[in-house]
C-alpha positions as CSV (number, residue, x, y, z in Angstrom):
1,X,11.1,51.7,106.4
2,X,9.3,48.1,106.2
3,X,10.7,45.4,104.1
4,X,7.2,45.4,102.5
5,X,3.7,47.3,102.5
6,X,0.5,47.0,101.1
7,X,-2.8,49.5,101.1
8,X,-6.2,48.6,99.3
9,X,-7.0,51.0,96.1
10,X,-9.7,52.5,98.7
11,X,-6.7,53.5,102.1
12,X,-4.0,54.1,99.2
13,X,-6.3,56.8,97.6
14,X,-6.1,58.9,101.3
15,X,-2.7,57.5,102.3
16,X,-0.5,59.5,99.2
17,X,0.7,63.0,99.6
18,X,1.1,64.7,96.3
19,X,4.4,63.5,95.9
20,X,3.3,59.7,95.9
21,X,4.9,59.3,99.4
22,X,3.1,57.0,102.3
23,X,1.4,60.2,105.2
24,X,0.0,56.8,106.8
25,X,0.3,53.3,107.8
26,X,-1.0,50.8,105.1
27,X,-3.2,48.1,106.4
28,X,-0.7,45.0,105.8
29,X,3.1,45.4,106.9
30,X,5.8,42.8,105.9
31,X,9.3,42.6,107.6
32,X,11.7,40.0,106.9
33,X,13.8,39.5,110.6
34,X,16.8,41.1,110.1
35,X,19.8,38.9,111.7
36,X,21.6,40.1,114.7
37,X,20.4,40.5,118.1
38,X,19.7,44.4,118.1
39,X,18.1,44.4,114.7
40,X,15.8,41.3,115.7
41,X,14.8,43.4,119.0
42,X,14.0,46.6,117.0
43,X,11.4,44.3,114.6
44,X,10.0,42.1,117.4
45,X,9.4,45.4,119.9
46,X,10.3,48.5,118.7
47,X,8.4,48.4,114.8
48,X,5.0,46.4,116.5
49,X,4.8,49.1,119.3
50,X,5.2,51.6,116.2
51,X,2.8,49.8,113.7
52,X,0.3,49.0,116.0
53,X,0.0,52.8,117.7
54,X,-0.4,53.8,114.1
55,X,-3.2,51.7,112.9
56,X,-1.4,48.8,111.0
57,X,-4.4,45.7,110.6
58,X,-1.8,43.2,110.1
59,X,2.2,42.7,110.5
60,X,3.9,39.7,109.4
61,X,7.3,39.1,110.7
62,X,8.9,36.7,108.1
63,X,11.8,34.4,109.9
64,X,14.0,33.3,107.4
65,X,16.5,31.4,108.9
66,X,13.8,29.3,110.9
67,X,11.5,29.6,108.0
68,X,8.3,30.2,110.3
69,X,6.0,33.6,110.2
70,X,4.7,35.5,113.0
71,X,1.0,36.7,112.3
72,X,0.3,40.1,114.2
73,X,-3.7,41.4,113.8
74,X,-5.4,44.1,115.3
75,X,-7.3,43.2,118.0
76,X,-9.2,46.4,119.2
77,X,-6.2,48.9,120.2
78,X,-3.2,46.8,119.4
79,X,-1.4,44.0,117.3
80,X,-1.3,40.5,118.8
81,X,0.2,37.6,117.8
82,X,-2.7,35.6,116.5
83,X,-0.3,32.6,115.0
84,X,3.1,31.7,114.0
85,X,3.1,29.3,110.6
86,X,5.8,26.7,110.2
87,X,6.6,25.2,106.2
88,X,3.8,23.5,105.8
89,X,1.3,25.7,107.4
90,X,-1.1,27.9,104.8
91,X,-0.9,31.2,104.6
92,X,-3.7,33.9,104.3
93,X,-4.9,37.1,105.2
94,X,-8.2,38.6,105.6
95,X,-6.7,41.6,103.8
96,X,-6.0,39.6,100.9
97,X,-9.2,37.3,100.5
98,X,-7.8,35.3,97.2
99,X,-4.3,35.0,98.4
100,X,-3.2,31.9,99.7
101,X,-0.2,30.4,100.1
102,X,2.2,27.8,101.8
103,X,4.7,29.1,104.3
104,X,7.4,26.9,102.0
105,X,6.4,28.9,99.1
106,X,7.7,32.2,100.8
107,X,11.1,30.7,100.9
108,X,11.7,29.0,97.8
């Protein structure tokens, strides 16, 4: 289960079974890195293999103890890193076109 998802008012309308739960990927996936080795491998390989195979447009993968962000898009078929953002980088997202935000917003 991500740490965070979000759907446009046009995907959520197809993505909802009757019961209000999720039968598809959202466009934008948030996952704060969990500590530990074995947890960090399952976010950095395991969830992008699994996002990206199901159509995810964007993963972010939120480092807390370095307080950085790895920026995953779809490029064609797959998710690639497109940028990593340090504290006092911005923070957008095509998904989001009047969201912006500092990196050392996140994490105060």
């Amino acid at each position: 289960i991500p740490d965070v998802v979000w759907a446009s008012n046009e995907r959520l309308a197809v993505l909802l079974d009757n019961a209000g739960h999720l039968t598809a990927a959202p466009e934008l996936i948030v996952e704060v890195l969990s500590s530990g080795t074995d947890n960090q491998r399952r976010d950095r390989e395991a969830k992008l293999k699994l996002y990206s195979a199901r159509g995810v447009q964007e993963y972010w993968l939120v480092d807390w103890q370095k307080q950085q962000i790895e920026i995953y898009r779809r490029d064609r078929a797959a998710l690639t890193l497109i940028a990593t953002l340090f504290v006092n980088d911005e923070l957008t997202c095509p998904l989001l076109p009047s969201f912006r935000c500092t990196v050392a917003q996140i994490f105060t």
